[in-house]
matplotlib code that plots the C-alpha trace (Angstrom):
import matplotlib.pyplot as plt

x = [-126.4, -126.7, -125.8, -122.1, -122.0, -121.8, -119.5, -117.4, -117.4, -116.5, -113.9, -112.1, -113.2, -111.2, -108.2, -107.9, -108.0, -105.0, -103.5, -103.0, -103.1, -105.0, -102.2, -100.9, -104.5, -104.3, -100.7, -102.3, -104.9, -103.1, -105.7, -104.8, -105.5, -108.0, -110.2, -109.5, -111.2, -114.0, -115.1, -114.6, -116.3, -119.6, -118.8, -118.4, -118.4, -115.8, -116.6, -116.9, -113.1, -112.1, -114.5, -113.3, -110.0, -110.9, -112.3, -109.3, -107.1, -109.4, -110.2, -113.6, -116.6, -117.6, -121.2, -119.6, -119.9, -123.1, -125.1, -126.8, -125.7, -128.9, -129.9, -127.1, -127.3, -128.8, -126.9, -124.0, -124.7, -125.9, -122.6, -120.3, -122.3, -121.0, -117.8, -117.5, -119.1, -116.3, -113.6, -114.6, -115.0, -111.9, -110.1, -112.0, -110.8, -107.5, -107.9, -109.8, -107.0, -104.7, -106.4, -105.1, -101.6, -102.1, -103.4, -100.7, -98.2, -99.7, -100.1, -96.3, -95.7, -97.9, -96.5, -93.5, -90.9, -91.7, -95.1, -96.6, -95.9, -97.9, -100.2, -101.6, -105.1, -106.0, -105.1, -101.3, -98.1, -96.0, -93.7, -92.3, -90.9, -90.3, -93.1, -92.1, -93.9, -97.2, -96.1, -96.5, -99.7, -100.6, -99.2, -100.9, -104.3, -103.4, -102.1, -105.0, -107.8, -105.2, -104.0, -107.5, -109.4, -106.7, -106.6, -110.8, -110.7, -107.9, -110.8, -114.2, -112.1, -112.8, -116.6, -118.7, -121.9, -122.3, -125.1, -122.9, -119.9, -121.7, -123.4, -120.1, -118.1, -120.5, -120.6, -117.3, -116.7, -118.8, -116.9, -113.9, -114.9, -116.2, -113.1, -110.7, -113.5, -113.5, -109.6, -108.9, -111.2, -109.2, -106.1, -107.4, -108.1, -105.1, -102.7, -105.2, -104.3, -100.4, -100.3, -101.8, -99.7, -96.5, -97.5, -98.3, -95.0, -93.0, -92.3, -92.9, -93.3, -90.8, -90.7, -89.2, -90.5, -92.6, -93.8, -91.1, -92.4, -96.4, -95.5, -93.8, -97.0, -99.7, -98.5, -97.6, -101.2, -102.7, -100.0, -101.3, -104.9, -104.4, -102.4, -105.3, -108.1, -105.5, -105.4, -108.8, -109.4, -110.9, -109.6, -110.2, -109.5, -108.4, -106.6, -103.9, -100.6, -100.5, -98.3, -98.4, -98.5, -101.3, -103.4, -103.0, -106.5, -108.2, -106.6, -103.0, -104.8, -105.9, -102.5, -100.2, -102.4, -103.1, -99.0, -98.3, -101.2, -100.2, -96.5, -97.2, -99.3, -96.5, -94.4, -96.1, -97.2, -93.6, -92.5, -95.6, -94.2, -90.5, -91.5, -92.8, -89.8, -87.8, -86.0, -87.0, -86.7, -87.1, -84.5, -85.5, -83.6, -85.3, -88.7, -88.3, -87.1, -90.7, -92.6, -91.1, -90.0, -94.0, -94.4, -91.0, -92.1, -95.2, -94.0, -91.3, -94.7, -96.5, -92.7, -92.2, -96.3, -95.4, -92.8, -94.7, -97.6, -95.9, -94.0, -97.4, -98.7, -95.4, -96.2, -99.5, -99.3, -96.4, -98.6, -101.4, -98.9]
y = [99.3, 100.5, 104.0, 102.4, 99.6, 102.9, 104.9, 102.3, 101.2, 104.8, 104.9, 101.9, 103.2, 106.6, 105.0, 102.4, 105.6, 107.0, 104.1, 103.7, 100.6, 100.8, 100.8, 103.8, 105.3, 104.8, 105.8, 109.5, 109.2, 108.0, 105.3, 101.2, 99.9, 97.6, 101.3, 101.5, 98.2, 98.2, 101.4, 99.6, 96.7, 98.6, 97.4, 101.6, 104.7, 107.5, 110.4, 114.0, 114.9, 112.0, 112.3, 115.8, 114.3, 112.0, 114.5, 116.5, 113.5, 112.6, 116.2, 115.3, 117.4, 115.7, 115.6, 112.9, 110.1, 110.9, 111.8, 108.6, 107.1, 106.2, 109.9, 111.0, 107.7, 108.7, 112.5, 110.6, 108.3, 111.0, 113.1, 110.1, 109.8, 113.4, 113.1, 109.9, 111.7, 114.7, 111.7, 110.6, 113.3, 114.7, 111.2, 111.7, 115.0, 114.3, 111.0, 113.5, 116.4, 113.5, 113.8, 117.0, 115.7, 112.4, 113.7, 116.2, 113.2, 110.9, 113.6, 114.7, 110.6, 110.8, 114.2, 115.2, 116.9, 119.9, 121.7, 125.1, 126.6, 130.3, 131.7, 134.9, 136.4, 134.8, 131.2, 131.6, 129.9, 132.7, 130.0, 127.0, 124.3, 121.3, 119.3, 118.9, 122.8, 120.4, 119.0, 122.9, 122.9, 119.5, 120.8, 123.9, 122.3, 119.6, 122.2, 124.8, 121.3, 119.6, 122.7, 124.1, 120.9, 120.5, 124.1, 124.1, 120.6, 122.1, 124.5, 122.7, 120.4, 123.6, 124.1, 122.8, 122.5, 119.5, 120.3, 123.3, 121.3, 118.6, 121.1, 123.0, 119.5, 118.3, 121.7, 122.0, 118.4, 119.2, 122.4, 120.9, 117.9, 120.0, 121.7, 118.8, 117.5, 120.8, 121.1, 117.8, 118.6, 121.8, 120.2, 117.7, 120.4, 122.0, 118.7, 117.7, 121.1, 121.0, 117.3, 118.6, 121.6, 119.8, 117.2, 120.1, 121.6, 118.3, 117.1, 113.9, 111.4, 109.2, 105.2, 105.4, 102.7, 104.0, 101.4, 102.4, 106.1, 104.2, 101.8, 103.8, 107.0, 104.1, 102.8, 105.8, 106.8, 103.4, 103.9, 107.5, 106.4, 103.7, 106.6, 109.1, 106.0, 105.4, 109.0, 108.1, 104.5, 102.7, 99.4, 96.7, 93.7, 94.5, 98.4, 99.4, 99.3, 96.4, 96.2, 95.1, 98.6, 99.8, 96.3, 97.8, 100.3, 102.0, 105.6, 103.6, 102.5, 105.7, 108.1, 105.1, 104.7, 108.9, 109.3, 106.2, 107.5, 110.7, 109.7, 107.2, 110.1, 112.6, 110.7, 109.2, 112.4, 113.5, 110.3, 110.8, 114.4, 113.5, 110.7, 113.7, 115.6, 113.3, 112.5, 109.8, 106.9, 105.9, 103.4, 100.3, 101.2, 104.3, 102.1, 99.6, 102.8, 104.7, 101.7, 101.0, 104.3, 105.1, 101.6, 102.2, 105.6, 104.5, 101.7, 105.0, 107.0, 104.2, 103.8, 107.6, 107.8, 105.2, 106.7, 109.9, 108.3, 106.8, 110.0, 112.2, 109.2, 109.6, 113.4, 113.2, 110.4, 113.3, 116.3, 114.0, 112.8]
z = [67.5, 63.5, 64.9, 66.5, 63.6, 60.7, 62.7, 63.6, 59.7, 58.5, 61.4, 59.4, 56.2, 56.7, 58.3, 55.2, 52.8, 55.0, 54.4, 58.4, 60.5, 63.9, 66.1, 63.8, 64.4, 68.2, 68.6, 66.7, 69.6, 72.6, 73.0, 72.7, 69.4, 71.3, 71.6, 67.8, 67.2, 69.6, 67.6, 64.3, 65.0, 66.3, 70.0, 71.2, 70.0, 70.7, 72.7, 71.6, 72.1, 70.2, 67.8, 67.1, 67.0, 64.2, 62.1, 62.6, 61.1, 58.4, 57.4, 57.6, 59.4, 62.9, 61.5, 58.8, 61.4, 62.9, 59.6, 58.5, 54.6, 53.6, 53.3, 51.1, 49.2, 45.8, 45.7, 46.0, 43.3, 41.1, 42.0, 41.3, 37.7, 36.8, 38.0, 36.1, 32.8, 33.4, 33.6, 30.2, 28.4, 29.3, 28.3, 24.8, 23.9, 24.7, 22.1, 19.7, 20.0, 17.9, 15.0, 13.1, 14.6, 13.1, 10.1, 9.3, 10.4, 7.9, 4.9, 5.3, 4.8, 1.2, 0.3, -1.9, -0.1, -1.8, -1.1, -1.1, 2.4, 1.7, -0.5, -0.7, -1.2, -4.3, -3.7, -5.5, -4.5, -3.0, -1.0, -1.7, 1.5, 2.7, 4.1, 7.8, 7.3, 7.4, 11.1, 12.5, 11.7, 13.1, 16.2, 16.9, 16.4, 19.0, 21.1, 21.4, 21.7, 24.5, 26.2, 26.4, 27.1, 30.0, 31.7, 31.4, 33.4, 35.9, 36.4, 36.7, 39.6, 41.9, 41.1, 43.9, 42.0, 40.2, 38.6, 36.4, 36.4, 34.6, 32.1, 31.4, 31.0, 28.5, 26.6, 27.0, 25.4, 22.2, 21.8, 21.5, 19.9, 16.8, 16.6, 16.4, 13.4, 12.1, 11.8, 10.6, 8.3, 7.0, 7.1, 5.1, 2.3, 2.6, 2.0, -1.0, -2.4, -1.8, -2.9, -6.8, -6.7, -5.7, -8.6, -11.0, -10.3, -10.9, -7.4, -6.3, -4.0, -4.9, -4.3, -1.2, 1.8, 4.0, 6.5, 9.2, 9.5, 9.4, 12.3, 14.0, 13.8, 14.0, 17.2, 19.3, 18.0, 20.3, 22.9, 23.1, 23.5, 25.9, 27.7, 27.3, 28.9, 31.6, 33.4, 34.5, 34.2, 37.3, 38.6, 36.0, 34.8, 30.9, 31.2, 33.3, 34.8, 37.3, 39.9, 43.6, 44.9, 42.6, 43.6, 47.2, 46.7, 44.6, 45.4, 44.9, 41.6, 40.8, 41.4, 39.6, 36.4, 36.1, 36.5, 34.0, 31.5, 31.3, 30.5, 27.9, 26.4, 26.3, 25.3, 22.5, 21.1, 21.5, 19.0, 16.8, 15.8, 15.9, 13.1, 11.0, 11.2, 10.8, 7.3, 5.2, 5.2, 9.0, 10.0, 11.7, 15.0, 15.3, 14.3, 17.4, 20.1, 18.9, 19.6, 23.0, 24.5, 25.9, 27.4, 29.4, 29.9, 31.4, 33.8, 34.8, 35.9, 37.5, 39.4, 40.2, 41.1, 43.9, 45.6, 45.3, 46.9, 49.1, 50.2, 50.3, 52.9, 55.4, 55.3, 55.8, 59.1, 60.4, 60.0, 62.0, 64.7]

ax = plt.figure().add_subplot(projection="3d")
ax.plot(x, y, z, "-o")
ax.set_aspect("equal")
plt.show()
């Protein structure tokens, strides 16, 4: 009776995941949906053909209903740990490839105009430009830590062994983590630099109001990590887009939050480097539209991650049919 009770509950737990109902199930089968929930609730068991047949629809191995749970219990536990540990690593690099940005953002608001843009061997001024030069260099070091970070995740998903996977996230992470230290760190001694020269060479700041361009960066900057923690964020109570359809299961959860992170992410690193190039003083219009755009933007991926999701599901109950 345990043996028919675990099949029939990874019967129901497969079909939930498909999102299917068990008429849909038994239609797939040609079998009554009364079949479907005798094997659910632990009254039968299916045969061989339509356990094959199951398999087939789940894309699961035949042994996956017969092999017991308790043995894979603990590797499965231990695999969901690293897979969890990859999650948030990934989510902290792309919160730690926003420091040079921010920090170049943030200097170009304290800087003259006018700063040294080159020097040459021996530490001289050979170029003089404006300071939207600074933003450049904010977005090359966020581009090789996010770019990077992203393309080595893209391809630790396809390594089977966990026990590498983990090692390679972890020294991956502390790779990149020192380097998004170790270029704020340089930009930080560069704008000191420009910022004595400029004064030196009688440009300054000027008395010019700054708080739209600081709202506007400081924002973007939480929107951005609330975007970052959202790509990966399990169903909670406190984080998250929330809506009916992403209530629905955790996989709904999942695809709607990953789509809806990502966007606010984008597009609050988009407005964090239009702010820097943008000429002074900000506006107030242009204040309120960089602190709403990557909420809207993020309820438009959590909307467009639906109808994906729902599209991938009708595709994948007529591929089974």
């Amino acid at each position: 009776m345990d043996v028919m009770k675990e099949i029939g509950d990874k019967i129901a737990e497969k079909r939930k995941e498909k999102g299917w109902t068990q008429r849909e199930l038994a239609e797939m089968l040609h079998v009554s949906d009364k079949n479907v929930s005798k094997w659910e609730c632990g009254r039968g068991v299916p045969d061989v053909f339509y356990l094959k047949r199951l398999s087939e629809l789940f894309g699961v191995d035949m042994d996956f209903f017969v092999e017991s749970r308790g043995a894979k219990k603990v590797d499965d536990i231990n695999c969901a740990k690293r897979t969890r540990a990859g999650k948030i690593s990934f989510t902290l690099l792309l919160i730690a490839a926003l420091f040079p940005l921010l920090t170049a953002v943030i200097a170009r608001i304290f800087s003259p105009d006018t700063v040294p843009c080159h020097y040459d061997g021996d530490w001289n001024v050979t170029r003089w430009g404006s300071s939207k030069e600074m933003i450049t260099v904010g977005i090359t070091y966020f581009a090789i830590i996010a770019v990077a970070a992203t393309a080595l995740y893209a391809g630790l998903v396809k390594i089977n062994n966990p026990e590498v996977k983990q090692g390679m996230v972890w020294g991956a992470f502390a790779v990149f983590a020192c380097m998004a230290v170790a270029f704020t760190g340089i930009e930080v001694m560069i704008f000191k630099t420009n910022y004595s020269l400029s004064l030196e060479a009688g440009y300054t700041v000027g008395d010019r109001s700054k708080f739209g361009e600081l709202f506007s960066t400081v924002i973007c900057a939480v929107y951005a990590i609330c975007g970052a923690a959202c790509v990966f964020v399990p169903k909670n109570q406190f984080l998250g887009v929330r809506t009916s359809y992403s209530f629905s299961g955790k996989k709904e959860w999942s695809f709607v939050n990953a789509f809806a992170g990502i966007a606010m992410y984008a597009c609050s690193v988009i407005m964090i480097v239009v702010t820097g190039y943008l000429d002074y003083p900000v506006n107030t219009a242009y204040t309120i539209v960089a602190t709403i755009l990557p909420a809207v933007a993020a309820f438009a991926g959590a909307f467009s991650a639906q109808i994906i999701h729902k599209k991938l599901l009708n595709k994948s109950k007529d591929s089974s049919t």
